[in-house]
C-alpha positions in Angstrom: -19.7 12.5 38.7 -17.3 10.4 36.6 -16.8 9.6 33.2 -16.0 6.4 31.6 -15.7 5.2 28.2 -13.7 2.2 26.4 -9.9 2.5 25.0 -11.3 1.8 21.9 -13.5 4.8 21.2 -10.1 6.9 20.3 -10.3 4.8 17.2 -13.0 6.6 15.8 -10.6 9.8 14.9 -8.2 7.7 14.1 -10.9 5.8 11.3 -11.8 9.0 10.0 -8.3 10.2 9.3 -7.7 6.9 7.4 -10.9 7.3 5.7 -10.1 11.1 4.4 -6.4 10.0 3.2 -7.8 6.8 1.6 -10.5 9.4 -0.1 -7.5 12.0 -1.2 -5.1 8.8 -2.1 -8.0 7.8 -4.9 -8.5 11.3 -6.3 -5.1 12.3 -6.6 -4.6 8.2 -8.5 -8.2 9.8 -10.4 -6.3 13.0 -11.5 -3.4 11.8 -12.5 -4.8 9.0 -15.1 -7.1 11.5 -16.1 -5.9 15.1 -16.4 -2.4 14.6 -15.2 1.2 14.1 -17.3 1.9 10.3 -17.1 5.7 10.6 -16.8 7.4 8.2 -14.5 8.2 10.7 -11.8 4.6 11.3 -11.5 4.0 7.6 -10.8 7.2 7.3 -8.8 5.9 10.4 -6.2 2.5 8.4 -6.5 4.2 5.0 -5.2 6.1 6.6 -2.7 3.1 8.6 -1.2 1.3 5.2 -1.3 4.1 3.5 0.2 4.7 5.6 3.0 1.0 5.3 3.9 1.5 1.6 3.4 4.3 1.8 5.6 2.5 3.9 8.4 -0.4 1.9 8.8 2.2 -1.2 9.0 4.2 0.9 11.8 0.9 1.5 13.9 -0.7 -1.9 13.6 2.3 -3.4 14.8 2.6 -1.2 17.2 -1.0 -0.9 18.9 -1.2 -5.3 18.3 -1.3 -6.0 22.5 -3.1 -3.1 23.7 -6.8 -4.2 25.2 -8.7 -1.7 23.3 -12.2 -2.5 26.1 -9.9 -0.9 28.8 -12.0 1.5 30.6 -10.9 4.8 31.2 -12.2 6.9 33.6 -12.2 10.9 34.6 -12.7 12.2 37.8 -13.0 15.9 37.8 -10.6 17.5 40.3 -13.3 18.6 42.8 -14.6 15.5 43.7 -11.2 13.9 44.5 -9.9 16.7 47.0 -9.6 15.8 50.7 -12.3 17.6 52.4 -9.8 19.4 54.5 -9.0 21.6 51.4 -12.3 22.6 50.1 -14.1 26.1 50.9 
């Protein structure tokens, strides 16, 4: 029995990761216009959280640009590729 799925289905966690930090980058911006001190080092360790997530998603997209994400990969489990010589 083997299984198979596309390359591109590892996207999903990766999705959902971008969608929670996207989720905690608006509340923290939410909290600090609202309850927060509006000093200029709270806004500069704003940008630079912001900016480093800018700067991440940049790195990876340029990165992951020429992989064919409907690549099949498949997994064999170990018993059904032995030689038949060294099974019980």
């Amino acid at each position: 029995m083997m299984l198979s799925f596309q390359l591109g289905v590892l996207l999903v966690p990766y999705f959902l990761v971008l969608a929670g930090t996207a989720a905690l980058a608006w509340f923290n911006i939410q909290h600090l216009i609202h309850y927060g001190e509006t000093s200029k080092v709270s806004f500069m360790a704003t940008f630079a959280y912001l900016a480093g997530t800018v700067y991440i998603l940049f790195f990876t997209w340029s990165s992951l640009q020429g992989v064919d994400w409907r690549q099949p990969i498949v997994i064999t489990p170990p018993a059904l590729t032995a030689p038949a010589a060294s099974l019980p």
